[in-house]
N, C-alpha and C positions, 0 to 999 in steps of 0.2 A: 684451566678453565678460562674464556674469554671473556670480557671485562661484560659484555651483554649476558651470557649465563650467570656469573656472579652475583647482577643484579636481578635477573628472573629469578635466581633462588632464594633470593631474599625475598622479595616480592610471593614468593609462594608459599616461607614462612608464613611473615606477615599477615596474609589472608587465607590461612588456614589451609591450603591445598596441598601442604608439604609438613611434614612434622618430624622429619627426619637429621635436618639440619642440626648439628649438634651447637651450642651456644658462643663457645670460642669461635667456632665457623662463621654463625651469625655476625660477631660484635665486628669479627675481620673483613666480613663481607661489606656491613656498616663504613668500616675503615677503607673500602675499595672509593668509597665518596671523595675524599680526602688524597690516598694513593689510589688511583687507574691499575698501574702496574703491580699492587700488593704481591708479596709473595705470601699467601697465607700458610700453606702447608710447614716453613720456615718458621713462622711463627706459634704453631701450631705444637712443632718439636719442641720447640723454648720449652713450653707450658710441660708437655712431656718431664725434662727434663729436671724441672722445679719439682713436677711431683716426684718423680723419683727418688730427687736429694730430701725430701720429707718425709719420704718410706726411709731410708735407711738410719733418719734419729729414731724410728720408731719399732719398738720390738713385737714377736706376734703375737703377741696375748695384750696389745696396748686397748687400751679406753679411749673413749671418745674425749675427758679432758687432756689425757695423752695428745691426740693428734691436734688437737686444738693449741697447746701450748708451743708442740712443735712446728706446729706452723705457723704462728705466730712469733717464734723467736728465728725462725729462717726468713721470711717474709719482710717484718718490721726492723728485727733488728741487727741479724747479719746483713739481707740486702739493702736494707733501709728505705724499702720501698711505703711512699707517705703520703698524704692528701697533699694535692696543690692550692695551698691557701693566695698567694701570691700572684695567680694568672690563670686563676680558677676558670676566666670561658676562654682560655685556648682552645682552640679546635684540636690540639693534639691531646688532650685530656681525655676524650672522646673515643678517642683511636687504640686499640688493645695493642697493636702494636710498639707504636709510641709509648704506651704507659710501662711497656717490658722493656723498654729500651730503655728512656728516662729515670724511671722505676717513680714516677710518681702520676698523679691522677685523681681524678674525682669519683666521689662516695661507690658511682653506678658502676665502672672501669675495674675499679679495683676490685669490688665486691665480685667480677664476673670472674676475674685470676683466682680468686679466692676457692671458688664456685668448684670452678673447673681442673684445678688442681684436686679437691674433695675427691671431684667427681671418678676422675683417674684411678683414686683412691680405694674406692666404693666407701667412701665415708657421708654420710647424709646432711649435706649445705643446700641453705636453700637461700634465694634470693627475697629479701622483703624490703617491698618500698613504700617505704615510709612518705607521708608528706613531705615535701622538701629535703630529702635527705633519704640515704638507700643504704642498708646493714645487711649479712646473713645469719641464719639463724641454723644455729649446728641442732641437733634431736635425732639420736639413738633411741628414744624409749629411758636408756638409762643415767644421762647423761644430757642435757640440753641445756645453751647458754648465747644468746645473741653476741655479733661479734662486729664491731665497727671499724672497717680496712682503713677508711677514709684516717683514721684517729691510732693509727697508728695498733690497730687491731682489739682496743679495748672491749673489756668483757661488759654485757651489759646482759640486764633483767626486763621483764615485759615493761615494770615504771619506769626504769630509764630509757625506753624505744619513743614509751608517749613524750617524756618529758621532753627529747631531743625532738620530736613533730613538733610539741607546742612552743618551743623556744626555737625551731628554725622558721615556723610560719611568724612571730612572733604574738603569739596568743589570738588567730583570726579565726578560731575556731576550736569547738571541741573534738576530741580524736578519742575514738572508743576503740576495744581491742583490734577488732575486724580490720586496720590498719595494719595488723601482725601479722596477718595470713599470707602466706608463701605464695611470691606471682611465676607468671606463666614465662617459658625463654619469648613466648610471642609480646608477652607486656615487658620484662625487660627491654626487647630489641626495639620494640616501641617508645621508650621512655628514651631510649639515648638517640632514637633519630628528632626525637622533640627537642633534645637538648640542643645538639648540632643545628635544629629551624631556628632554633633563637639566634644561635650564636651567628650564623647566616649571616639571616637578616641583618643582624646590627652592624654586620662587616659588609654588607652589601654584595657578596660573595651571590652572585646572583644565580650560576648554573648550578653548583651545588647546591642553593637552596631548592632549585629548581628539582633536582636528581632528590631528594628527600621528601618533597609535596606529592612527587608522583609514588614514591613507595607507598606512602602514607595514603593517600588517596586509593591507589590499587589495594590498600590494606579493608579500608572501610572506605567506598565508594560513596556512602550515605551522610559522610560526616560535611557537613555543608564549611565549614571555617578555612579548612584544607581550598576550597575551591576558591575561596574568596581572595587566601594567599598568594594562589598561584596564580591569580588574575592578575594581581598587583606587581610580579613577579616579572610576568607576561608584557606585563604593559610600561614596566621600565626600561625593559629591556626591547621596544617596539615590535613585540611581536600581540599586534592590536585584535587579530582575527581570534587567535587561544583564547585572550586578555578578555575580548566580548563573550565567549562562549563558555569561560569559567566562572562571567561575572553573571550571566544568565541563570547558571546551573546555581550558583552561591543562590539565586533568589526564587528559586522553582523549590530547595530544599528548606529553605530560611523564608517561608513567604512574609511573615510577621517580627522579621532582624529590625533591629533598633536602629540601625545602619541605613536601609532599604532605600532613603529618599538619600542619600549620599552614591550609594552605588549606582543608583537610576539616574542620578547625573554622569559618576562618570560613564555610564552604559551609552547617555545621550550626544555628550560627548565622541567615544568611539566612535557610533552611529557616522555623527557628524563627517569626520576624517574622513570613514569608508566613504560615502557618497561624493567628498570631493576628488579621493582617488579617480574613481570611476566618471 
């Protein structure tokens, strides 16, 4: 698959037109930002091959804390795969790849190995993202126990899912269950192209951010902040015509943004340039 379908499939995710993409696909496809040339299908095997070495600790009459202990003593403590506390917005944290490679990664990354390992399985992992902070949540019916990859796989119960929201936002709000409920592979692959805007940005990493605004933007068209960013985006990098017509759109969706008389400067601005081009 060429590096333009890769990202139309994500993009198809994303906006609901595709639902077929399975989630390792997605996180790899994400990671196409990062590597152009990904081998995903390679990477794909890896994950194969993890679940497989976690079918054979497991016997066939095993329970759901069965598979959970086993894969949590293959995972954390044979591979020693761990939260990266130490260079936590790497962009490689971000990248499924990298995190199989490295073996280490943030809360989102890891929970998705987690996921999709399960999944191979047919054991029921679901992804839940917490404020600040991303856990899966195992539930057979007979058997169910939250489970934190980031932490080295620790067991957790509904009060300690809140407790970790309200001590990683650091108390900026109350968190009622409804924070627990199982999200979508469309709102994970969402959440980690957010993470990689930030990290972007901060790195000045300008076409990459650039390649993420537009997912995002093709995801929800209507989300006016997306368009604001990629004006800014636009405009550092002197592409002034995007730059005016993202900063327009930002104010057609946001007519009453708090912002409004800063953007209409730099709008007047632009203005300016074009006309002494011309």
């Amino acid at each position: 698959m060429v590096f333009y379908d890769k990202v139309q499939a994500l993009s198809d995710l994303l906006a609901g037109r595709r639902d077929t993409v399975e989630l390792d696909s997605a996180a790899l496809l994400v990671a196409t930002i990062e590597y152009p040339g990904l081998e995903i299908n390679r990477y794909r095997r890896e994950i194969d091959r993890h679940a497989e070495l976690v079918s054979r600790r497991l016997g066939p009459c095993s329970s759901g804390r069965d598979f959970v202990m086993a894969a949590n003593a293959y995972l954390f403590e044979e591979l020693g795969f761990h939260g990266n506390t130490t260079d936590y917005y790497n962009p490689a944290n971000s990248c499924l790849n990298d995190v199989l490679t490295l073996r280490t990664g943030i809360p989102i990354t890891l929970s998705v190995l987690y996921i999709e390992i399960a999944r191979r399985l047919a054991r029921p992992v679901r992804g839940i993202g917490l404020p600040g902070h991303f856990v899966v949540r195992y539930d057979d019916g007979a058997f169910q126990t939250y489970i934190d990859p980031f932490h080295g796989g620790r067991l957790l119960d509904a009060g300690d899912c809140l407790e970790v929201a309200r001590s990683v936002s650091r108390g900026a709000a109350p968190f009622d269950r409804s924070v627990l409920a199982p999200v979508t592979n469309r709102q994970i692959i969402t959440r980690m192209l957010n993470n990689l805007r930030g990290i972007y940005f901060a790195r000045r990493a300008h076409r990459k951010a650039l390649a993420v605004l537009n997912l995002l933007i093709g995801a929800n068209p209507g989300s006016a902040e997306e368009y604001k960013q990629r004006a800014l985006v636009h405009q550092q990098t002197g592409r002034m015509r995007e730059a005016r017509a993202d900063f327009e759109r930002y104010l057609e969706l946001a007519p009453e943004a708090a912002d409004r008389a800063e953007v209409e400067t730099q709008l007047g601005s632009i203005r300016r340039w074009q006309v002494r081009l011309n």
